[in-house]
N, C-alpha and C positions, 0 to 999 in steps of 0.2 A: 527446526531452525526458523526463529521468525525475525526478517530484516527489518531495522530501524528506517521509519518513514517519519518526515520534521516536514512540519509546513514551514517556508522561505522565509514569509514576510515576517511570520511572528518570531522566527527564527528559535523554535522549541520541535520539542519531539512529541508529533500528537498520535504516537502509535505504531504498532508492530501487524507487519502485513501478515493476513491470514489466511486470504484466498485471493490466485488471480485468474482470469481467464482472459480470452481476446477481447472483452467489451471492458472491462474495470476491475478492481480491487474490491478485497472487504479489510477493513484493518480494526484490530482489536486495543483496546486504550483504557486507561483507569475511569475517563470521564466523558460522557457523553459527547457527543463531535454536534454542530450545528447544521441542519438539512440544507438541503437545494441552497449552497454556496459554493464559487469556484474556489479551488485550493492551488496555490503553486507549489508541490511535495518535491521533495529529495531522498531518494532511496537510497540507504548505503548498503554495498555489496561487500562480498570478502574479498579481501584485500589479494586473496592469492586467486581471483578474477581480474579486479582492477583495482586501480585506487580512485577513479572517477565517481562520485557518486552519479546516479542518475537523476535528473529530474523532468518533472513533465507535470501537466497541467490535468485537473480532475473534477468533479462536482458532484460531493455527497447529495444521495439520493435517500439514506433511509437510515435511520440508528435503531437500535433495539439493545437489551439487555444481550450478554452472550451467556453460554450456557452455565459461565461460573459469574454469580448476580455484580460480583463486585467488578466483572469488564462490562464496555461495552463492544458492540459489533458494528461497524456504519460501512456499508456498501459506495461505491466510487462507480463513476462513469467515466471511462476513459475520454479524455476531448481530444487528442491527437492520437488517436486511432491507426493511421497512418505509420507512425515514428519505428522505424525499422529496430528502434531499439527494445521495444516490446519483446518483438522474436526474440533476443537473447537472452531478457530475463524469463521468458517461460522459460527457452531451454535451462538457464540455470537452476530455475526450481526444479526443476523434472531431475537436473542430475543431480541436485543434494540429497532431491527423496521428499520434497514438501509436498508432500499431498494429503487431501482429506482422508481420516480414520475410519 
């Protein structure tokens, strides 16, 4: 299951989360993502969770190819760290089953 993440401003979809843990995101996309900029994302969840998307604030730290050449990979640093809302999407991934292979 990989969640659709859209940056706000540009109001487009710049990729599908790949891995999260308590400091940030990696999110996987067709094109390159641009480093060390803050993002204001919105994560959509399934609907039989909420119908709220979530959003929060982030700043790519690193792109690289992903292991299929034609994605990319770009690592996220969570800036509200804090936001209690965090805890429930891990727990959501944990109960869908999204974990690394």
């Amino acid at each position: 299951m990989y969640l659709k993440v859209y940056d706000v401003e540009a109001n487009q979809l710049l990729g599908h989360l790949g891995d999260i843990n308590p400091e940030g995101i990696m999110l996987v996309s067709e094109a390159p993502i641009e480093t060390n900029k803050e993002f204001h994302l919105k994560m959509l969840l399934p609907r039989e969770y909420t119908d709220q998307p979530f959003e929060f604030k982030a700043r790519s730290l690193w792109c690289r190819n992903d292991i299929n050449p034609i994605f990319y990979d770009t690592g996220f640093e969570l800036l509200d760290q804090r936001n209690k809302d965090f805890v429930f999407i891990r727990e959501l991934i944990e109960e869908l089953g999204f974990q690394e292979a």
